[in-house]
N, C-alpha and C positions, 0 to 999 in steps of 0.2 A: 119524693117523686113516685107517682105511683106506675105501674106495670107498662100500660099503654103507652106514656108519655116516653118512658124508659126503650120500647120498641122506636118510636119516632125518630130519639135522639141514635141509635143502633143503624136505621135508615139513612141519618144525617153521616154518620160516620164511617159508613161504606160506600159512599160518593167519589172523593177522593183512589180509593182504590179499583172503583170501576173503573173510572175513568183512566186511570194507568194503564188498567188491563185491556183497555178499547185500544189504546192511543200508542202503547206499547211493544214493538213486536216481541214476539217471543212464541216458543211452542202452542197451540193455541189459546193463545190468546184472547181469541174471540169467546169460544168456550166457554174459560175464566171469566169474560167480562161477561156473559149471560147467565152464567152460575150467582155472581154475586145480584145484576140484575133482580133476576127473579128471588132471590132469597131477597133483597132490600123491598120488592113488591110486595110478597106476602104481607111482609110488617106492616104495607099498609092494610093491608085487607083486616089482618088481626089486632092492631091495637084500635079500628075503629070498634069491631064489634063486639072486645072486650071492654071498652071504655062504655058502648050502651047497656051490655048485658048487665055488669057492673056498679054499672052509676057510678063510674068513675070519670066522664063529661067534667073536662075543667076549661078554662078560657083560654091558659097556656096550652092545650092540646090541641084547641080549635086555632087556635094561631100558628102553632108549630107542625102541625101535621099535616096543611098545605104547601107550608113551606117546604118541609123537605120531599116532598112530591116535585115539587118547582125545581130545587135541587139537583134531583135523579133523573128525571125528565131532560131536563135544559143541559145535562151533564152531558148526556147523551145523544142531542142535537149538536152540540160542540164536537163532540167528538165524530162525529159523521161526515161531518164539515170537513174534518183531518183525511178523509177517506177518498182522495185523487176523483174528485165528483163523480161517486158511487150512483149517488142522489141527485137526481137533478130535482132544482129548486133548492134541494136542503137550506143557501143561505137563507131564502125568503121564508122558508118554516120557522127558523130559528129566529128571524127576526121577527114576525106575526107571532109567536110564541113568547119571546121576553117581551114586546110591548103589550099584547092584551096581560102578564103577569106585572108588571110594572103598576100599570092601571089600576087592578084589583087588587095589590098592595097599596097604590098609596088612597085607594077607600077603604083599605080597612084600616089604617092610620089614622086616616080622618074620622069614622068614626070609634075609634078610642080615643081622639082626640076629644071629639065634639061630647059625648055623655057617656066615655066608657065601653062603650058597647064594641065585645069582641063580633065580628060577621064569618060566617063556619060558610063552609062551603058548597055550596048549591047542590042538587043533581046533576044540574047540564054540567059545570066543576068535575065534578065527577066522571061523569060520561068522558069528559073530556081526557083525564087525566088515563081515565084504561083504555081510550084508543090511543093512546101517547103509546100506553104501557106495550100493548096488541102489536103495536108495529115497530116498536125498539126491538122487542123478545123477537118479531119474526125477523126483522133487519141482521141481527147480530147470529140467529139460528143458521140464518142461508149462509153468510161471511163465512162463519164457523165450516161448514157442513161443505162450501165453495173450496174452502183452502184445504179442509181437511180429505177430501174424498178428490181431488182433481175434475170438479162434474164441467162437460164442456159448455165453451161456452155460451151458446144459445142457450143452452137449458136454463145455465145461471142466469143469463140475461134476464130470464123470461121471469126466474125469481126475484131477482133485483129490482123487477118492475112492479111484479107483487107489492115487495116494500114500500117502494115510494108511494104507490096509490094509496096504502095505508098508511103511511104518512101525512098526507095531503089530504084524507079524511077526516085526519086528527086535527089537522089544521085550522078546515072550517068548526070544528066542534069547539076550537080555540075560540075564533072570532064569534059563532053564535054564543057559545057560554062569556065570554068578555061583556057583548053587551044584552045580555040579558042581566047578570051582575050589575053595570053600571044604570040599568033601567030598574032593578029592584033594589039598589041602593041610594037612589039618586039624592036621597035628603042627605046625605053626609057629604057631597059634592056642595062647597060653599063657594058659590062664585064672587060673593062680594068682597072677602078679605083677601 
């Protein structure tokens, strides 16, 4: 397994413990859960542009390396959820979020079903996945910086608000890169079997 794929799977395995540290009380907490955050972020940043620099581009990278973006992402949606409705909407994020990811798994299913072919993930994908990232990191920054400094609470509100908007930015980025996905993939979509 080479370097990059080894980062992904490192991203995969620190999901679980954010999400403790989200979900968790404990000393800060939140903190903790933006620490590990932003460290499981980098990995993505770095095993993509060590896998191009490299030529080390495999088909299990291109499969595995959205995935645990989906992971990290949707871990943290759940966990927001837990958060006495911080967020409003959050459920309706979270659920526009695993159906356009459900979607665009089961096209890439079909095509490796259909002739093999792994399908990597787009730019609008992308776009998507760092406003995901943009407003978990500022989400979990205000909690953190709310609980830890005592800031009153208008101020926090006015931060909290912050978040959601960028939330709900990330949202549409969801639904436009979903179906733009499903419009440039559409031959692997077999409607007749």
């Amino acid at each position: 397994m080479n370097l990059p794929n080894k980062l992904t799977i490192v991203r995969m395995i620190a999901v679980p413990f954010f999400l403790i540290s989200m979900t968790v009380e404990f000393p800060h907490n939140y903190l903790v859960a933006l620490i590990i955050f932003c460290l499981a972020s980098i990995t993505d940043y770095f095993d993509g542009k060590l896998a191009r620099s490299r030529g080390l581009i495999t088909n299990f990278g291109k499969f595995l390396d959205p995935l645990a973006d989906k992971m990290l992402t949707t871990s943290a949606l759940l966990g927001f959820m837990m958060m006495d409705n911080k967020i409003p909407g959050v459920l309706w994020i979270t659920f526009i979020t695993l159906l356009r990811e459900f979607l665009v798994a089961g096209i890439r299913l079909s095509a490796v079903a259909d002739g093999g072919k792994v399908v990597a993930a787009n730019i609008w994908g992308k776009a998507k996945t760092v406003s995901q990232m943009a407003a978990i990191i500022f989400i979990l920054a205000v909690e953190w910086i709310g609980k830890a400094f005592q800031l009153s609470s208008a101020f926090f509100h006015y931060l909290e608000l912050g978040g959601t908007c960028l939330l709900w930015i990330s949202a549409i980025l969801t639904v436009v890169s979903g179906v733009i996905y499903v419009v440039e993939n559409a031959e692997f979509i077999n409607y007749k079997n």
